[in-house]
MARBA-3410 file (N, C-alpha, C, O; in Angstrom, 1 decimal):
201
-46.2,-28.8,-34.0,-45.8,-28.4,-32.7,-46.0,-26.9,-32.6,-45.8,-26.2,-33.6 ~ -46.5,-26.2,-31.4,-47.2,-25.0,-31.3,-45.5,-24.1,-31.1,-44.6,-24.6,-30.4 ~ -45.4,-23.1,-31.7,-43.9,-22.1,-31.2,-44.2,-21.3,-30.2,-45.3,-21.1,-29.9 ~ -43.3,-20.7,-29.6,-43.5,-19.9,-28.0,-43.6,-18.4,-28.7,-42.7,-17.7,-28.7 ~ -44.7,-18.1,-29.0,-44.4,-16.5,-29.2,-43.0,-15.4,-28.7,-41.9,-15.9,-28.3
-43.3,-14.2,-28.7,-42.2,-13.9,-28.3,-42.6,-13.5,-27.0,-42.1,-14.1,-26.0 ~ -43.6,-12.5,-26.7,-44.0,-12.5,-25.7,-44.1,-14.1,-24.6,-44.3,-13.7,-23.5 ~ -44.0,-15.3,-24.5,-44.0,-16.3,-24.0,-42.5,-16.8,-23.8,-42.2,-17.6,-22.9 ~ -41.7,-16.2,-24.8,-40.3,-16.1,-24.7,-39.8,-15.5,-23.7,-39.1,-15.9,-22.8 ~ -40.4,-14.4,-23.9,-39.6,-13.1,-22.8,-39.7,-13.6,-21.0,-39.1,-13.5,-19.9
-41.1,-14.4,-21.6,-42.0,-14.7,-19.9,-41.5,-15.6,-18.9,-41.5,-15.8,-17.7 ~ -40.7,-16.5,-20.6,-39.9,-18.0,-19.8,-38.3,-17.2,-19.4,-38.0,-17.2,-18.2 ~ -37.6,-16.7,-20.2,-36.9,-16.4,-20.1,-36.6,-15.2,-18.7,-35.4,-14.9,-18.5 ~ -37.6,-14.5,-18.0,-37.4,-13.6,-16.8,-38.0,-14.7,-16.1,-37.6,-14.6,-14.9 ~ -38.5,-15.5,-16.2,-39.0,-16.7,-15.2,-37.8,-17.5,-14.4,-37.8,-17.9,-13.3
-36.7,-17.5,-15.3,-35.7,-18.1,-15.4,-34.6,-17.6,-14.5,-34.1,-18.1,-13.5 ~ -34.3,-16.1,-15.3,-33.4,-15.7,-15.2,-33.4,-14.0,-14.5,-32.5,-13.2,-14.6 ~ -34.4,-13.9,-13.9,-34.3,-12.6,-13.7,-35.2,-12.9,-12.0,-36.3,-13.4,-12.1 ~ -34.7,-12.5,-11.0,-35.3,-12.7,-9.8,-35.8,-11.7,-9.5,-35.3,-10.6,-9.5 ~ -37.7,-12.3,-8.8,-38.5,-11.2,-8.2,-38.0,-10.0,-7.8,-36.9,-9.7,-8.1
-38.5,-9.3,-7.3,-38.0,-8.1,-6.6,-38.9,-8.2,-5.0,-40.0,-8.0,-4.8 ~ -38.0,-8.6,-4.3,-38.8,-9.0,-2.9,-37.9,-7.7,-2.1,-36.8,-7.2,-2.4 ~ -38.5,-7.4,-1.1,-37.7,-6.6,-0.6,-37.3,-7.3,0.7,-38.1,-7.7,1.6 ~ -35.7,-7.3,0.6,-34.8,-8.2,1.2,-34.4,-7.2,2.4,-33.2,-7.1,2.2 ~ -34.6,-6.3,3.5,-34.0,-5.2,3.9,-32.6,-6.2,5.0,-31.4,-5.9,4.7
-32.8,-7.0,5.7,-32.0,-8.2,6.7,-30.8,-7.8,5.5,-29.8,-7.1,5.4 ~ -31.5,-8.9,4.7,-30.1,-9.4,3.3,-29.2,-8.5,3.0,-28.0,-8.5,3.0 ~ -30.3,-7.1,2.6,-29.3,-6.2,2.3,-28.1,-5.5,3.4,-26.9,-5.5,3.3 ~ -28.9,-5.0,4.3,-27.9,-4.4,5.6,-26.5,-5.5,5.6,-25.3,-5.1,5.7 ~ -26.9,-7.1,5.4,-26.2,-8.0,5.7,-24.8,-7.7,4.4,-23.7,-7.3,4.8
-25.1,-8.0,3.4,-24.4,-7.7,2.3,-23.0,-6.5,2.1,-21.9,-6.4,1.6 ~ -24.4,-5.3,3.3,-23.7,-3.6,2.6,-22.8,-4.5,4.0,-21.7,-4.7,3.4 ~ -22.7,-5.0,4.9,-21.8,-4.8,5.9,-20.9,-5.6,5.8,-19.8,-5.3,6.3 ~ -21.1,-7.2,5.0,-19.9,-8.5,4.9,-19.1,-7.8,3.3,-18.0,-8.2,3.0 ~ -19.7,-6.8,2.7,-18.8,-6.8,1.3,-17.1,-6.4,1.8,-16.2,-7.1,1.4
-17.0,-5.2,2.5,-16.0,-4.6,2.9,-15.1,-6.2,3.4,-14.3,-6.6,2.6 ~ -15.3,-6.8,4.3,-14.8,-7.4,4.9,-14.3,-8.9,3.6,-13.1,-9.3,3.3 ~ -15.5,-9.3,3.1,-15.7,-10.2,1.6,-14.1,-10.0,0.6,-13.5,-10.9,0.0 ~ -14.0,-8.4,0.6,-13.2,-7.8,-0.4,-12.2,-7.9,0.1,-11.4,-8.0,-0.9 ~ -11.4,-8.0,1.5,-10.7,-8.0,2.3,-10.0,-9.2,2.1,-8.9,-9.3,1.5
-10.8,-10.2,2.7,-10.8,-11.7,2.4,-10.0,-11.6,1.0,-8.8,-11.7,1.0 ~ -10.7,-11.5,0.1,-10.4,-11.9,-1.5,-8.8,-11.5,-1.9,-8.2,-12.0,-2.8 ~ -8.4,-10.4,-1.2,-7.0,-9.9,-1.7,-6.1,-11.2,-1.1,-5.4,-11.9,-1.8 ~ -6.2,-11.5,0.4,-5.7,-12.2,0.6,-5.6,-13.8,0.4,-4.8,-14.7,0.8 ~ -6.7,-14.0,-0.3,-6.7,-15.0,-1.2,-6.1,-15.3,-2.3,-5.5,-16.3,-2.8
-6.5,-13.5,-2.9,-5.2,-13.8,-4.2,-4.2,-13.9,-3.8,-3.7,-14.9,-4.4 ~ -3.5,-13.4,-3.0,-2.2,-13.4,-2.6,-1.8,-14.7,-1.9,-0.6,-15.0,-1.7 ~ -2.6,-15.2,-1.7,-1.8,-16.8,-1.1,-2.1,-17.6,-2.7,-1.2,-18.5,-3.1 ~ -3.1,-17.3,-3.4,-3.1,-18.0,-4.7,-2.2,-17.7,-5.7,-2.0,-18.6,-6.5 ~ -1.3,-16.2,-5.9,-0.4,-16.1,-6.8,0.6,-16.7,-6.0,1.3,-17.6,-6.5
0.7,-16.3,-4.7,2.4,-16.5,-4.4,3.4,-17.8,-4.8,4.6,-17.9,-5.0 ~ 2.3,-19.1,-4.8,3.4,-20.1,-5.1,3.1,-20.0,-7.1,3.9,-20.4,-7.9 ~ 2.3,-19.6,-7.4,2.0,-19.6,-9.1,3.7,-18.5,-9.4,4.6,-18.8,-10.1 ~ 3.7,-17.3,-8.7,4.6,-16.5,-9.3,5.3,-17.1,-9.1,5.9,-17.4,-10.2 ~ 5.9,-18.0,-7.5,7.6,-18.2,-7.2,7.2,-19.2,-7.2,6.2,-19.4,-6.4
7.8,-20.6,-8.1,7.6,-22.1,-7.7,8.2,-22.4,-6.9,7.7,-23.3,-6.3 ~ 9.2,-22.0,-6.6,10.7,-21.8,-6.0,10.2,-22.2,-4.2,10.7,-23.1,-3.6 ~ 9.5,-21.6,-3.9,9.3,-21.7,-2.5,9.0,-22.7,-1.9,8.2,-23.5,-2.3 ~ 9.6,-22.7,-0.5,9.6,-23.5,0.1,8.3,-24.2,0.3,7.3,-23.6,0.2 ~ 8.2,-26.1,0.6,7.2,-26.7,0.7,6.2,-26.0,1.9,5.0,-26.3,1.8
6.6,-25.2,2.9,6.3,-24.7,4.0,5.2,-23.7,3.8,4.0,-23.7,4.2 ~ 6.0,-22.6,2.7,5.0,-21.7,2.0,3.9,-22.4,1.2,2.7,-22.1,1.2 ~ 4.5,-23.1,0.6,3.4,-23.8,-0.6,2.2,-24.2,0.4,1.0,-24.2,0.1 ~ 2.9,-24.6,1.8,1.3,-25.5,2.6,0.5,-24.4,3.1,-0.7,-24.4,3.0 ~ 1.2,-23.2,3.8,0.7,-21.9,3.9,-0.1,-21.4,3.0,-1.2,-21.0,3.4
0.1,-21.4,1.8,-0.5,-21.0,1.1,-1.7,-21.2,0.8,-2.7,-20.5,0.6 ~ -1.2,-23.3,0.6,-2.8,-23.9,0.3,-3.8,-23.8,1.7,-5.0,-24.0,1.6 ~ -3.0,-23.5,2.9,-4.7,-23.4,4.0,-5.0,-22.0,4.3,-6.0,-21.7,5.0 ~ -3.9,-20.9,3.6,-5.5,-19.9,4.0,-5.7,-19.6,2.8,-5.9,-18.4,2.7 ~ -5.9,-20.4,1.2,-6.6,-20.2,0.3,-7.9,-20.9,1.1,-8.9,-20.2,1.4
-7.8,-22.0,1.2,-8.8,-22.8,1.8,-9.9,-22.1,2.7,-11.1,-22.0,2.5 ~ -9.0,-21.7,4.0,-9.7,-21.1,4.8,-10.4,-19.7,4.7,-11.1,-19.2,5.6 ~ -10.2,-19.3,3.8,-10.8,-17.9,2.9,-11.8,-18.6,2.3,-13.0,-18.2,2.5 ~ -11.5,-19.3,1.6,-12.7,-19.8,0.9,-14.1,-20.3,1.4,-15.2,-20.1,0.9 ~ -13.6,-20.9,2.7,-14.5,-21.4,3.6,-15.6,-20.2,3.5,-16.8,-20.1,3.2
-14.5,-19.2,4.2,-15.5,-17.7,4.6,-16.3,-17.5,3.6,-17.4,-17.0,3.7 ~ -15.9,-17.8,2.6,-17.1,-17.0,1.7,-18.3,-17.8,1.7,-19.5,-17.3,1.7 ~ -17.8,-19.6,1.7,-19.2,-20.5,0.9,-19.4,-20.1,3.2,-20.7,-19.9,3.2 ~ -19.2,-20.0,3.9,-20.1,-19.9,5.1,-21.0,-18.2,5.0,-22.1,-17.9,5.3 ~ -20.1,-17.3,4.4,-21.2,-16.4,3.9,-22.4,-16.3,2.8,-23.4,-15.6,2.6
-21.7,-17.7,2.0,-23.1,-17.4,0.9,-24.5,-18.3,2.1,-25.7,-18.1,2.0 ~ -24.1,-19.0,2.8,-25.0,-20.0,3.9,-26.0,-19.0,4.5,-27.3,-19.0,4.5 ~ -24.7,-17.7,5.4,-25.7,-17.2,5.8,-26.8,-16.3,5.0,-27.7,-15.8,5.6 ~ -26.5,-16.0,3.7,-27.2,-14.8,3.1,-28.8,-16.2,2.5,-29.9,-15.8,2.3 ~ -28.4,-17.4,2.4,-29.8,-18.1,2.5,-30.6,-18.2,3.7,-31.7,-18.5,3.8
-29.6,-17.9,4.8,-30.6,-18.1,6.2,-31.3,-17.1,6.4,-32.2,-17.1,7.2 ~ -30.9,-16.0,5.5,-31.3,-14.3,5.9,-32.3,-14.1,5.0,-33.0,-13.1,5.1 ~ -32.4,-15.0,4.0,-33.6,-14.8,2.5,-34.9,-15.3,3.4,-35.4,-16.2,4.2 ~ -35.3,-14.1,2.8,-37.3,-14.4,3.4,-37.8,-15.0,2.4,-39.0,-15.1,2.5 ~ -37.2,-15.6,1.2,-38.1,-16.3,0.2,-36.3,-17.0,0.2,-35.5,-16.4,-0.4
-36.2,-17.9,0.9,-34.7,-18.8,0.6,-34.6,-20.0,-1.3,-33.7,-20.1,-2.0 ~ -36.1,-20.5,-1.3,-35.7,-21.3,-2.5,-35.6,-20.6,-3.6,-35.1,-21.0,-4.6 ~ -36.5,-18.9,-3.6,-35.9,-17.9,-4.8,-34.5,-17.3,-4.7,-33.7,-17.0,-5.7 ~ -34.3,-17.0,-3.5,-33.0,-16.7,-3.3,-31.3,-17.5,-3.9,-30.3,-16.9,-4.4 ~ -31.6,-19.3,-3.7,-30.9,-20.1,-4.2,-31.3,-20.7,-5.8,-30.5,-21.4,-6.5
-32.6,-20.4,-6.0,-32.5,-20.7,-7.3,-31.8,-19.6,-8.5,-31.0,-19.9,-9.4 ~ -32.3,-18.0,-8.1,-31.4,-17.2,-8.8,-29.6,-16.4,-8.7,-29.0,-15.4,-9.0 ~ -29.6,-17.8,-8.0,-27.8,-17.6,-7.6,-27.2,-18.8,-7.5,-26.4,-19.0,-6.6 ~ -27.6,-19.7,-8.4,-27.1,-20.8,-8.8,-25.5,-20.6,-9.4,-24.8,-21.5,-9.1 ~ -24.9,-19.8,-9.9,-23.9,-19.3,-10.5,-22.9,-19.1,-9.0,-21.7,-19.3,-8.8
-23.6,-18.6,-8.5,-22.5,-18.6,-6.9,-22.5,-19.2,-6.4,-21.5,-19.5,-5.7 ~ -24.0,-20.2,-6.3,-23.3,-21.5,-5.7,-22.8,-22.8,-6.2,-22.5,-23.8,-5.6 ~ -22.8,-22.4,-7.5,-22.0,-23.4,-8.5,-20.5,-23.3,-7.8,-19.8,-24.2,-7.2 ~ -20.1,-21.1,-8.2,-18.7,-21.5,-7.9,-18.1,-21.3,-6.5,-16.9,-21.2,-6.3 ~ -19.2,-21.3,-5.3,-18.6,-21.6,-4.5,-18.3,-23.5,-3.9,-17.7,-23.8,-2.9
-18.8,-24.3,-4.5,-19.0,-25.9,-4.5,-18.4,-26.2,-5.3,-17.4,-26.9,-4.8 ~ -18.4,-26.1,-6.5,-17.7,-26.6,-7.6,-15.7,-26.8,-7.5,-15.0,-27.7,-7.9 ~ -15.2,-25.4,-6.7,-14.1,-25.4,-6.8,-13.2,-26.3,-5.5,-12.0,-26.3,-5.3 ~ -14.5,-27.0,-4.7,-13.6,-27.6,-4.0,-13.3,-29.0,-4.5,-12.9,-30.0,-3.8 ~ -13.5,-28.9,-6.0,-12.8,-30.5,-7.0,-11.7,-29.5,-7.9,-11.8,-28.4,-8.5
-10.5,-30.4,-7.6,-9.7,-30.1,-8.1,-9.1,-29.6,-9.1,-8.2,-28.8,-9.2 ~ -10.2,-30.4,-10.0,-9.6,-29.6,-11.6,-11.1,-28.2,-11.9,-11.4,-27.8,-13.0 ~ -11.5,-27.9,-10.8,-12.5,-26.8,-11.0,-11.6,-25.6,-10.2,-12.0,-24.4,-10.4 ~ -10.7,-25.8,-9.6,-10.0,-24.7,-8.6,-10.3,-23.4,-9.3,-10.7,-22.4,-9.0 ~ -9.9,-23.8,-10.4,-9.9,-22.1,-11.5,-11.2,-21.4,-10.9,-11.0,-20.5,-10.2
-12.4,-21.8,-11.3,-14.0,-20.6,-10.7,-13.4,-20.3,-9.3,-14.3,-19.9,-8.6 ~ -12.5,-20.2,-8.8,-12.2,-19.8,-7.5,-11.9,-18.5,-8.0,-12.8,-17.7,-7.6 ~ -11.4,-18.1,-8.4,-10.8,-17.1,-9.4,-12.0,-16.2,-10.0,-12.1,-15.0,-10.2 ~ -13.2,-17.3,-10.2,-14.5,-16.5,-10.7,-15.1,-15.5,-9.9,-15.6,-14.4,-10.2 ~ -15.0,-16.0,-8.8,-15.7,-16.1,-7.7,-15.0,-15.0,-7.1,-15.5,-14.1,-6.5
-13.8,-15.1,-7.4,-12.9,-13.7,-6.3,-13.4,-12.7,-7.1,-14.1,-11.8,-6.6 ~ -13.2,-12.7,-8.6,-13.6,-11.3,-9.3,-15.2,-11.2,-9.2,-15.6,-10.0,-9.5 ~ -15.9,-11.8,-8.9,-17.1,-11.1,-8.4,-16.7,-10.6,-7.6,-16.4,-9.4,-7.9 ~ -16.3,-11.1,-5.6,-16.7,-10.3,-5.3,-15.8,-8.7,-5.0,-16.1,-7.9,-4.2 ~ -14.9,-8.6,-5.9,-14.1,-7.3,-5.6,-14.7,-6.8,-6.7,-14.1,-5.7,-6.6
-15.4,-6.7,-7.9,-16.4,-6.2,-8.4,-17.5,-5.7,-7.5,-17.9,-4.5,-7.5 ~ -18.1,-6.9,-6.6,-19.2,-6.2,-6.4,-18.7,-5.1,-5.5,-19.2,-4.0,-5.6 ~ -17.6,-5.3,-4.3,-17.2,-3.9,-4.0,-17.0,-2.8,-4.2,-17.4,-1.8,-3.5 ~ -16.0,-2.9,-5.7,-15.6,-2.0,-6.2,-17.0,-0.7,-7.0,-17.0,0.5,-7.2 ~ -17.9,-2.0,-7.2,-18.9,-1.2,-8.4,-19.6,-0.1,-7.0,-19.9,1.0,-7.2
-19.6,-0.7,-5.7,-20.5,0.3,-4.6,-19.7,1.2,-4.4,-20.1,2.3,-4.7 ~ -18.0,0.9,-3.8,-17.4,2.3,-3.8,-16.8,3.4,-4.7,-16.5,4.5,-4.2 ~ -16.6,3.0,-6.2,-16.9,3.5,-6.8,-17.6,4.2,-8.0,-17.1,4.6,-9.1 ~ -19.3,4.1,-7.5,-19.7,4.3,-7.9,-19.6,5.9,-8.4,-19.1,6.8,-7.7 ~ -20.1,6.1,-9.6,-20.2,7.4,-10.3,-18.4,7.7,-11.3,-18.1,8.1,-12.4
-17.8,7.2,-10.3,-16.2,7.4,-10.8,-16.1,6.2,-12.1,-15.3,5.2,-11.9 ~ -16.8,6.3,-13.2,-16.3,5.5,-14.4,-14.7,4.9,-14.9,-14.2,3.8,-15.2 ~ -14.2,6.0,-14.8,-12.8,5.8,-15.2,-12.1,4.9,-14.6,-11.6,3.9,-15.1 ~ -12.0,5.6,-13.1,-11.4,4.6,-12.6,-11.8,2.8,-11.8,-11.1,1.9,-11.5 ~ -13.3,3.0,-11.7,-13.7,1.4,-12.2,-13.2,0.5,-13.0,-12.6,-0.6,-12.9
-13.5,1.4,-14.2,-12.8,0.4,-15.5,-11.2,0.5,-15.4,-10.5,-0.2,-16.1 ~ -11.0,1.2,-14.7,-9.2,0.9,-15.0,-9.0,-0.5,-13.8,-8.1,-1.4,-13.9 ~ -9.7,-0.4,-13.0,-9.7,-1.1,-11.8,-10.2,-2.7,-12.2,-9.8,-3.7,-11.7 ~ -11.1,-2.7,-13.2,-11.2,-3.8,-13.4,-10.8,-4.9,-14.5,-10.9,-6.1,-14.7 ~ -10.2,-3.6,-15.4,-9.1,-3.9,-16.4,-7.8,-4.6,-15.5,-7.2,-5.6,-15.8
-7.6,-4.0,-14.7,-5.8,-4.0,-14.1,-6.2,-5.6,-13.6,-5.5,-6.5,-14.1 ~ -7.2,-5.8,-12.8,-8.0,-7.0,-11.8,-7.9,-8.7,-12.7,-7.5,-9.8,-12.5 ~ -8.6,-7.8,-14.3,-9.0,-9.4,-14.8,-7.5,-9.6,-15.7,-7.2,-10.7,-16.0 ~ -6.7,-8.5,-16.2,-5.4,-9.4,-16.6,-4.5,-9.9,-15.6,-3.8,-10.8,-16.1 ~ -4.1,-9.6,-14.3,-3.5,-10.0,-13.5,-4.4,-11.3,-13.2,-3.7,-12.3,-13.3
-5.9,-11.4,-12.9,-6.4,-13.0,-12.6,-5.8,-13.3,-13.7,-5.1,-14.4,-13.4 ~ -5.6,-13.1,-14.9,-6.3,-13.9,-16.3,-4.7,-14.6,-16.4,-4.4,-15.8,-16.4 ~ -3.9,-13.4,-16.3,-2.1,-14.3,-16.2,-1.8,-15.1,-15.2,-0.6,-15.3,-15.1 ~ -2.7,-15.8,-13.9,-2.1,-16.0,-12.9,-2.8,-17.4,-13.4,-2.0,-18.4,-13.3 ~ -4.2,-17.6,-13.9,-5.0,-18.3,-14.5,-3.6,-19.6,-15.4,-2.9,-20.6,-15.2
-3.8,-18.5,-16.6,-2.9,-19.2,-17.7,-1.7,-20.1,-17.2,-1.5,-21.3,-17.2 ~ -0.8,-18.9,-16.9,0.0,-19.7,-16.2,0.1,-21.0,-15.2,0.9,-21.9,-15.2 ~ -0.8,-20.8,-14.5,-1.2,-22.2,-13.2,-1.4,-23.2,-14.4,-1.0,-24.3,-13.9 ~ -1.7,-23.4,-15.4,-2.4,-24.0,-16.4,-1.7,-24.8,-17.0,-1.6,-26.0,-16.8 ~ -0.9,-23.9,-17.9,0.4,-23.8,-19.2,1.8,-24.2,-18.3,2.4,-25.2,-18.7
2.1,-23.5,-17.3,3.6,-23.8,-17.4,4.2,-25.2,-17.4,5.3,-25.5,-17.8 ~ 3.3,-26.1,-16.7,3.9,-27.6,-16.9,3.6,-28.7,-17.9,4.2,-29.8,-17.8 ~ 2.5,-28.2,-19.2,2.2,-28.5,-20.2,3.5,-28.7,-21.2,4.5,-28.0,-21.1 ~ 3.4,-29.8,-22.2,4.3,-30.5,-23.3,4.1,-29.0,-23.8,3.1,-28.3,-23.5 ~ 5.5,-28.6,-24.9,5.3,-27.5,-25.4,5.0,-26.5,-25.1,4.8,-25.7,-26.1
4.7,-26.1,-24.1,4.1,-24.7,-23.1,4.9,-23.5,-24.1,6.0,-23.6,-24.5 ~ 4.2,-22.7,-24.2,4.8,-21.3,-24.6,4.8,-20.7,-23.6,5.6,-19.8,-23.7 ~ 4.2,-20.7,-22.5,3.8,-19.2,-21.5,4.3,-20.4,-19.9,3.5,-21.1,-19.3 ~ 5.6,-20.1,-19.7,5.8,-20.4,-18.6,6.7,-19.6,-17.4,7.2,-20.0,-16.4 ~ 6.7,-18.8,-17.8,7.0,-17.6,-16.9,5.8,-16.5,-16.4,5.1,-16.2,-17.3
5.6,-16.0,-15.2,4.6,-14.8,-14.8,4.9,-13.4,-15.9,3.9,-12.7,-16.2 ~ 5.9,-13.3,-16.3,6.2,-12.3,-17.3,5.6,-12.5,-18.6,4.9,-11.7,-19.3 ~ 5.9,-13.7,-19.0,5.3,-14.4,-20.3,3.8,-14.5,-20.1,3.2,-13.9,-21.0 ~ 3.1,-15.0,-19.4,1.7,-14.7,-19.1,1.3,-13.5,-18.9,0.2,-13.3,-19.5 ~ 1.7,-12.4,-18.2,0.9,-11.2,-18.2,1.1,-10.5,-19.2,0.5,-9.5,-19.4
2.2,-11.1,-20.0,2.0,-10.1,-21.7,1.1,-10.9,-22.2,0.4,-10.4,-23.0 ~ 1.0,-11.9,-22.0,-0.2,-12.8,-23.2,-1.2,-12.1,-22.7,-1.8,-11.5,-23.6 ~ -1.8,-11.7,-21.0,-3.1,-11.7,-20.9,-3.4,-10.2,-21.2,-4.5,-9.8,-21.7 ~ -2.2,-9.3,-20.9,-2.0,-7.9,-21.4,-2.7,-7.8,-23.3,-3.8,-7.2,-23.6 ~ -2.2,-8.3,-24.0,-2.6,-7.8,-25.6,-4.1,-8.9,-26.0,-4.9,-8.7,-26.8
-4.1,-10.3,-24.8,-5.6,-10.4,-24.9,-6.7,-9.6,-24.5,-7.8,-9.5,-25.0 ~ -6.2,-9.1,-23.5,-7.3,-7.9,-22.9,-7.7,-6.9,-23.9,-8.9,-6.6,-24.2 ~ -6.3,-6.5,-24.4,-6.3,-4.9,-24.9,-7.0,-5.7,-26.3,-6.4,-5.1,-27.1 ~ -7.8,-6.6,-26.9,-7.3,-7.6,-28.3,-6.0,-7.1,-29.6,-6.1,-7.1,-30.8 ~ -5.4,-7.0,-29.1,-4.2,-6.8,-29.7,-3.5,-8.2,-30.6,-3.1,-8.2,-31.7
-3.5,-9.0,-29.7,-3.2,-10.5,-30.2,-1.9,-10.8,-31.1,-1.9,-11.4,-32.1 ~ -1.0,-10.3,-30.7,0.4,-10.9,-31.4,0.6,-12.2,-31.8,1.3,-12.5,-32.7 ~ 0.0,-13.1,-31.2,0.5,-14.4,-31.4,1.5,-14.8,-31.3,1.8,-15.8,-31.9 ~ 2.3,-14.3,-30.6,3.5,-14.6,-30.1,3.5,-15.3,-29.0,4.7,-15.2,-28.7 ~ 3.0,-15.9,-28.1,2.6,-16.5,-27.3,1.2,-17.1,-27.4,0.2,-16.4,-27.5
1.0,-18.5,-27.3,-0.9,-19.1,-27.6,-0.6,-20.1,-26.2,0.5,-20.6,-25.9 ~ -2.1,-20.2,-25.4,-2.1,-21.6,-25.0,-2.4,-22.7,-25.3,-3.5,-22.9,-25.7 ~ -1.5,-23.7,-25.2,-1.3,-25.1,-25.9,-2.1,-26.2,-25.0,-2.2,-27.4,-25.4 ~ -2.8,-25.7,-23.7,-3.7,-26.7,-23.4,-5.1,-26.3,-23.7,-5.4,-25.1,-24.1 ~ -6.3,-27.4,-23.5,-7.4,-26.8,-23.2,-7.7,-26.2,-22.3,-8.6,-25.4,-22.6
-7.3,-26.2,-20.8,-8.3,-25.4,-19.8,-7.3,-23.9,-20.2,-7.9,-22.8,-19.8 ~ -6.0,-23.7,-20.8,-5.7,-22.3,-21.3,-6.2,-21.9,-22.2,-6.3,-20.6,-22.2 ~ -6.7,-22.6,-23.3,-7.8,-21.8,-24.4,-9.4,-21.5,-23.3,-10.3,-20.7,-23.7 ~ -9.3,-21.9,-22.6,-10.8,-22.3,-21.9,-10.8,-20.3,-20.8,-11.7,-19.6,-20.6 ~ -9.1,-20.1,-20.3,-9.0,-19.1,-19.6,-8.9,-18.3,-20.5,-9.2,-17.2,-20.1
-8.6,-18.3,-21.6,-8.4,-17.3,-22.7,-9.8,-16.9,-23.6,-9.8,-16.1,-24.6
END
């Protein structure tokens, strides 16, 4: 059997995974203008997605509130990733190297996938954050440190707390887990006891 050089490696591998450079000017204008608004969206998504995770406590009322403008946020996005293919001058390069977004914008409307919804939010307040603050290092990274252990404990917990043997069933108890996972600190004083919490972890 013949082996792929490395050069033939490199060739398959940017074939793959690294998209043309077409110049998109529509796409982009499109992008610089839905991000703001994209990012907008996404807060209030988290915010209808922690609120019944923090307080179980709430009323069935909230809880339904909650579940239709997670929904209807979500909508906005998979109808924004729609239009950013109607706006691609090369649309089957466009959807082939953004399979990952449109995994997780599809994928999470099955139930036990809801978590990439979560993926999907920290893209896109990443990709916001990385345009407005650009040059400002510090506080990026503090921005996106603060971002992924708040997802990462809202994650676990949705997960763990109704699990046989749960260690981590409080919002306090999860954001110190996701706190000393971040930092790798790792006490072990708290583990998750299912798989999709080793899976968030």
């Amino acid at each position: 059997m013949k082996h792929l050089s490395f050069p033939r490696l490199e060739r398959v591998f940017t074939a793959i995974f690294i998209p043309p450079k077409y110049e998109e000017p529509r796409l982009e204008n499109w992008k610089n203008r839905s991000d703001a608004i994209l990012a907008f969206a996404a807060i209030i998504f988290l915010a209808a997605y922690a609120a019944p995770i923090i307080n179980p406590d709430l009323s069935r009322m909230w809880h339904y509130m909650c579940r239709t403008v997670s929904n209807a946020v979500w909508l906005i996005f998979a109808v924004e990733y729609i239009v950013r293919i109607v706006m691609a001058q090369h649309r089957w390069s466009f959807i082939r190297y953004h399979l990952f977004d449109l995994a997780i914008v599809v994928l999470p409307f099955f139930q036990p996938l809801r978590l990439l919804r979560l993926v999907f939010l920290l893209r896109i307040l990443n990709r916001r954050a990385s345009s407005s603050l650009r040059g400002r290092i510090a506080t990026y990274i503090t921005f996106a440190a603060v971002l992924i252990t708040f997802v990462g404990a809202l994650a676990e917990l949705d997960v763990e707390r109704n699990a046989p043997d749960a260690q981590i069933t409080t919002f306090a108890d999860s954001l110190w887990w996701a706190f000393v996972t971040v930092t790798t600190v790792g006490y072990g004083d708290l583990t998750p006891v299912t798989e999709m919490g080793r899976l968030v972890a």
